[in-house]
C-alpha positions as CSV (number, residue, x, y, z in Angstrom):
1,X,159.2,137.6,51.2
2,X,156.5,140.4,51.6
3,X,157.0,143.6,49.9
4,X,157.0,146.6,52.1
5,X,155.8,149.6,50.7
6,X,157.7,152.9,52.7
7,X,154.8,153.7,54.6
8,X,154.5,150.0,55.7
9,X,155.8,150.1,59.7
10,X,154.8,146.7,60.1
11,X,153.6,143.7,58.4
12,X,153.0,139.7,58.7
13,X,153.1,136.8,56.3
14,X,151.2,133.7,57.5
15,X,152.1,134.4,60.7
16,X,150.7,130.7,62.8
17,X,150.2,130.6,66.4
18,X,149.1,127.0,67.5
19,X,148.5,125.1,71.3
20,X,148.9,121.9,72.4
21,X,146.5,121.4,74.9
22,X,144.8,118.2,76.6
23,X,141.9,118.1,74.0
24,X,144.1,118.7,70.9
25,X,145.6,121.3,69.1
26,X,144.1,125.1,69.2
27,X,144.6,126.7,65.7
28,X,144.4,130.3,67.4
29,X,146.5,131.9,64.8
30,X,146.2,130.5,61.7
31,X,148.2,132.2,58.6
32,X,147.4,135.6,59.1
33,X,148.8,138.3,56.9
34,X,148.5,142.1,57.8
35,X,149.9,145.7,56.8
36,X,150.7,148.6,59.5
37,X,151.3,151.6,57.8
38,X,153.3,154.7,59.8
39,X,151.4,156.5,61.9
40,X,147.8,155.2,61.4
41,X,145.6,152.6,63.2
42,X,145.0,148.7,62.3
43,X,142.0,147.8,64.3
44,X,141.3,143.9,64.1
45,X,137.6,143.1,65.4
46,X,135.6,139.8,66.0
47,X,134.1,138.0,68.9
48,X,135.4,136.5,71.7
49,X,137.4,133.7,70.9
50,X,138.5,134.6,66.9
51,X,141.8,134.7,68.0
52,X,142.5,137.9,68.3
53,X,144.9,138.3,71.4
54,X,146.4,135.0,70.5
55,X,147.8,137.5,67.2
56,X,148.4,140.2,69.5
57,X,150.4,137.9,71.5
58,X,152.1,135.9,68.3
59,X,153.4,140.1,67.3
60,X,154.8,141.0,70.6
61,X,156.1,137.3,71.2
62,X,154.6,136.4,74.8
63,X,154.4,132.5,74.4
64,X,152.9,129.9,76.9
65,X,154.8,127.3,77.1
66,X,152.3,125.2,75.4
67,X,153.2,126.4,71.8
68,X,153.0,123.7,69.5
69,X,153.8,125.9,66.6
70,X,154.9,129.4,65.8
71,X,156.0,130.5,62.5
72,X,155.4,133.0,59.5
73,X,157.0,136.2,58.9
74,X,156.8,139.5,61.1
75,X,158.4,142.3,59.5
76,X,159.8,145.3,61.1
77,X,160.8,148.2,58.9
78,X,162.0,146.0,56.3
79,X,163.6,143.3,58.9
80,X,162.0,140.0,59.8
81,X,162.1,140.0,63.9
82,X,160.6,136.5,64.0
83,X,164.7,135.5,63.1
84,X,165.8,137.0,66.7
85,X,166.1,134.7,69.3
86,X,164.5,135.3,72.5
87,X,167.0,137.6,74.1
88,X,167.7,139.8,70.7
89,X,164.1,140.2,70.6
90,X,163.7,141.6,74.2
91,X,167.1,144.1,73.1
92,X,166.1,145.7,70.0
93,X,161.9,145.2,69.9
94,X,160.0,144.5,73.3
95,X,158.9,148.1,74.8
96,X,161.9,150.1,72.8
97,X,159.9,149.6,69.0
98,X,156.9,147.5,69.9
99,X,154.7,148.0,73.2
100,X,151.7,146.9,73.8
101,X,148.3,147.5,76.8
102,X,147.5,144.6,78.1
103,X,143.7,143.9,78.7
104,X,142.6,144.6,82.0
105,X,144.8,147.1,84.1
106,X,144.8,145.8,87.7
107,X,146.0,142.8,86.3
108,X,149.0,144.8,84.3
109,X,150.2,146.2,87.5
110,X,151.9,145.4,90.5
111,X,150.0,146.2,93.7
112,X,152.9,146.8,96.4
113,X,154.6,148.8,94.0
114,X,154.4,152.6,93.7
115,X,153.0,153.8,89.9
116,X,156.3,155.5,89.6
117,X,158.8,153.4,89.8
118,X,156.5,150.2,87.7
119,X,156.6,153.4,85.1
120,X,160.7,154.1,85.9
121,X,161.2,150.2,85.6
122,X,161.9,149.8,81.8
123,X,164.2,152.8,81.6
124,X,166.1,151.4,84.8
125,X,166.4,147.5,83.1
126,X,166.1,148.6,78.9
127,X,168.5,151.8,79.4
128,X,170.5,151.5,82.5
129,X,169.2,154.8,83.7
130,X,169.8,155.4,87.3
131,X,166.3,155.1,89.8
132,X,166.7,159.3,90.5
133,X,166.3,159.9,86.4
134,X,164.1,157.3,85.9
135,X,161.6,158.3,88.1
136,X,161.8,161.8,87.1
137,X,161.2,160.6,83.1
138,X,158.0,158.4,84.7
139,X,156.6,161.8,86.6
140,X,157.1,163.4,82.8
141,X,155.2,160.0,81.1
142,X,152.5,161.0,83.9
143,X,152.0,163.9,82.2
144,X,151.6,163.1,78.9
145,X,148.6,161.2,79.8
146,X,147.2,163.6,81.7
147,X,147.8,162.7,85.2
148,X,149.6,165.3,88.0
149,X,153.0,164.2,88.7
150,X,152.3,164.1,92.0
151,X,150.3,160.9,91.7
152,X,154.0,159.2,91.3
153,X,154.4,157.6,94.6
154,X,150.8,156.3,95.0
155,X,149.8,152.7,94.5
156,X,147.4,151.2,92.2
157,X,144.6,150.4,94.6
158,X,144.3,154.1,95.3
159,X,143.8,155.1,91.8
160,X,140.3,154.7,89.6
161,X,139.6,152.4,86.4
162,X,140.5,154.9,84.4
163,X,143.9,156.3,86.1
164,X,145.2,153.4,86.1
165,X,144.5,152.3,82.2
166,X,146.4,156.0,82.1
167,X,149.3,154.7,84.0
168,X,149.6,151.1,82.1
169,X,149.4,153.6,78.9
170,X,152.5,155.9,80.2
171,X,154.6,152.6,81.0
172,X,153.7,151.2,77.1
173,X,155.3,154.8,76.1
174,X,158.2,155.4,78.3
175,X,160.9,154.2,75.5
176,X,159.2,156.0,73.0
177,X,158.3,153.1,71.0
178,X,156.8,153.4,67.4
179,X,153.8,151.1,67.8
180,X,151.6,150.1,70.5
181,X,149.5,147.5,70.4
182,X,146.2,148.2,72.1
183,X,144.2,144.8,73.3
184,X,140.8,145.8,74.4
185,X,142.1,148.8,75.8
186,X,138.4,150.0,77.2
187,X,137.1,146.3,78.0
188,X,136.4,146.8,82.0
189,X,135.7,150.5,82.0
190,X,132.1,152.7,82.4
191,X,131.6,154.2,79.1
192,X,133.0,157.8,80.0
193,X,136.2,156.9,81.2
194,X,136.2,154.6,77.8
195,X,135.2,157.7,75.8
196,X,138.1,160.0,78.2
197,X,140.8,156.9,77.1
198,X,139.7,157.0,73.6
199,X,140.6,160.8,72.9
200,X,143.5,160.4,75.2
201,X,144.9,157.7,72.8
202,X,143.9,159.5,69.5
203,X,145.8,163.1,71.2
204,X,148.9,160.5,71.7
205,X,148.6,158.8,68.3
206,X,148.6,162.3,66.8
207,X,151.4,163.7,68.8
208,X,153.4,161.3,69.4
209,X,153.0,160.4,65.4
210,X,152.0,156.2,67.2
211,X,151.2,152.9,65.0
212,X,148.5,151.0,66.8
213,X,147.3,147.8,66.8
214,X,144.0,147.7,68.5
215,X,142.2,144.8,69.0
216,X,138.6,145.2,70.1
217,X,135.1,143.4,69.8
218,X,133.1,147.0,70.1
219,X,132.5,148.2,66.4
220,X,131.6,151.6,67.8
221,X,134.9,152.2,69.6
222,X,136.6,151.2,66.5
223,X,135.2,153.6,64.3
224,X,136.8,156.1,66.3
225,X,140.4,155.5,66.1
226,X,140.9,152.7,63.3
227,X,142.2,153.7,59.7
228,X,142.1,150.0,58.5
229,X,139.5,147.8,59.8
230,X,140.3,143.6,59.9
231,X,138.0,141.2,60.7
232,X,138.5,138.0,62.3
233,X,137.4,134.3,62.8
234,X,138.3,131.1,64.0
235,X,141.6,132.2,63.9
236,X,141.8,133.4,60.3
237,X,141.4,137.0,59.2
238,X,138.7,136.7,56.5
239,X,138.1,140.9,55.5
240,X,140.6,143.9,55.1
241,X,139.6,147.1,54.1
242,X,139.6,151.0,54.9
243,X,137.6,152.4,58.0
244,X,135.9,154.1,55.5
245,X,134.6,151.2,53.3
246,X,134.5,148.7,55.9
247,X,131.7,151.1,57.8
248,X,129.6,151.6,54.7
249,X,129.9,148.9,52.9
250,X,131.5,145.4,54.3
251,X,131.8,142.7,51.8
252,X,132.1,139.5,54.2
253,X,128.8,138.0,55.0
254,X,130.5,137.6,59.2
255,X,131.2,141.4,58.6
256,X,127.9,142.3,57.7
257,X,126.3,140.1,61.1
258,X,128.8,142.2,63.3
259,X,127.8,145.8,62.0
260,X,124.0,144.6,62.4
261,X,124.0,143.6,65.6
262,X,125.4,146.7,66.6
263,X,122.6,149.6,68.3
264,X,122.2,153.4,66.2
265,X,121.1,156.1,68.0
266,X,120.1,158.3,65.2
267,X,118.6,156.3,62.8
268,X,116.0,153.5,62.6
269,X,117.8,150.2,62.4
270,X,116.5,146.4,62.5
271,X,119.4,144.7,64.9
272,X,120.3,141.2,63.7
273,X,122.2,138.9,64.9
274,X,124.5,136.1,63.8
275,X,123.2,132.7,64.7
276,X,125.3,130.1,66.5
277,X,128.1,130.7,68.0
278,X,132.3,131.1,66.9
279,X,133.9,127.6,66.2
280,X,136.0,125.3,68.2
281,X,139.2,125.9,67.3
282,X,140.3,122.4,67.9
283,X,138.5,121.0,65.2
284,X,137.5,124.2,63.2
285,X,135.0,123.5,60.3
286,X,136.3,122.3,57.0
287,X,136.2,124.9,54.1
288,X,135.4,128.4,54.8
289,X,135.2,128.3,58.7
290,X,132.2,130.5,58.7
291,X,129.7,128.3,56.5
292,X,127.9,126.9,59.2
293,X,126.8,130.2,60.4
294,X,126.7,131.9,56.9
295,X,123.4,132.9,55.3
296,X,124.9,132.5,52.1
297,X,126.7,129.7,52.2
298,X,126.6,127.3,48.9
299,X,128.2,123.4,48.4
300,X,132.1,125.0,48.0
301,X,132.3,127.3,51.1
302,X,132.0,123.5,53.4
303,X,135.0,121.8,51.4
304,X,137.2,124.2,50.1
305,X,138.3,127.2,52.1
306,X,138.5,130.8,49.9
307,X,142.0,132.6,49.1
308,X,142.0,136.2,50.3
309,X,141.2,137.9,46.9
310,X,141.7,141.8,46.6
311,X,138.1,143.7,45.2
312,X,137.3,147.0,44.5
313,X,137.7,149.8,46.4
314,X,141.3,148.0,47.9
315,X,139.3,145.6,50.4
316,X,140.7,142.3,50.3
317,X,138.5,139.3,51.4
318,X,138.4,135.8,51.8
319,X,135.2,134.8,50.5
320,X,133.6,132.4,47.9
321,X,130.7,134.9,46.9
322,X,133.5,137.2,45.3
């Protein structure tokens, strides 16, 4: 079993997330470890199609019914929650410990219900709180993310982008929960309203003393909110390391593509670009899965794939080059 440390909130052994689907199995998850320590940020980054909201959906347990296989370890202050059946899990985890923003808020919320009560609806089914209460606890959510409590009996469509990530935000944080997982949070929005959600969620992270997950593909957002950066690929995560070291100085040669292909605005840079395009996770490549695309790649890296090895400066990395 996985040591946790008494800062660790949250952690994963070889958690595996797999789908059956007409052209074969989809390795989406494919045994991912991670840490979550109280109170900070793990932000895990990679293109589209790495996986990523395929482990944000193997955490908070929202399964298709095409799982072919779903296993591992998912520890939860000490306890392993991937033991609870179905209905424990809703009880004691979904929305009271763990929440999470889904991507896309339009498509979180009901449209022919009022804000209020889709905000009142968790503490009406989770904690049997009468409608009258409830509502008045979703007018005080409202507030915490910075929207007049008069908005409560309005309907989505009459609310902007932005409100209405606010709103999906407030229902995530109604039951208090200690960690919120945060799946491209920004994705669909103009790029003040991302920077307005951005400081709203690092004012609630600090207030409300939060554990995120965030899960992102835009490097530059995550600077600004992640403590511990992950990177991931075709399924696997291949680099861990502090926000710190990660931005000046990642060790994976995938790590390395993403940071160079990203814009500065107040330095000369040469953008790059990884060639190719992320693997089908069907029949992923054998060895490391990132060898086709890797500049560096040598005879080992396309047979054998590399154990996560921990370096210097605490980054650990899954790499034959170290």
């Amino acid at each position: 079993m996985m040591q946790v440390t008494s800062e660790e909130i949250l952690s994963g052994k070889d958690l595996t997330l797999y789908y059956r689907t007409r052209r074969g199995i989809v390795k989406a998850v494919d045994q991912i470890s991670f840490k979550l320590k109280q109170g900070k940020t793990l932000a895990i980054v990679g293109e589209s199609g790495s996986g990523k909201s395929s482990l944000a959906n193997a955490i908070y347990r929202i399964l298709p019914k095409n799982v072919e296989k779903y296993e591992g370890e998912v520890l939860l202050d000490g306890v392993d929650i991937m033991k609870y059946d179905e209905e424990e899990y809703r009880k004691k985890v979904r929305w009271k410990k763990i929440s999470m923003v889904f991507q896309g808020a339009m498509n979180s919320l009901n449209p022919v219900l009022s804000i209020g009560f889709q905000i009142a609806e968790p503490l009406i089914i989770h904690q049997g709180m009468q409608k009258d209460e409830a509502l008045k606890k979703a007018a005080e959510a409202l507030k915490t993310v910075g929207i007049h409590p008069s908005y409560i009996n309005r309907y989505p469509h009459q609310l902007s982008g932005g409100m209405k990530q606010r709103i999906v935000i407030a229902m995530a944080l109604v039951l208090t929960p200690h960690i919120v997982i945060l799946d491209e949070p920004t994705s669909a929005l103009d790029v003040i309203t991302q920077a307005n959600i951005m400081n709203l969620l690092k004012r609630l992270k600090k207030e409300l003393k939060l554990s995120y997950i965030f899960i992102t593909h835009d490097l530059a957002l995550t600077s600004e909110l992640a403590d511990t950066v992950a990177v991931m690929y075709a399924g696997k995560i291949v680099e861990t390391s502090s926000a710190d070291v990660f931005y000046r100085n990642p060790k994976h040669p995938y790590s390395k593509g993403l940071l160079e292909s990203v814009p500065a605005l107040k330095q000369k840079k040469k953008i790059n670009f990884i060639p190719g395009e992320p693997p089908d996770l069907v029949s992923p490549p054998s060895g490391c899965r990132f060898h086709p695309r890797c500049p560096y790649a040598m005879e080992i890296c396309k047979k054998e794939e590399p154990e996560n090895k921990e370096i210097e400066g605490g980054t650990t990395i899954s790499c034959w080059l170290y």
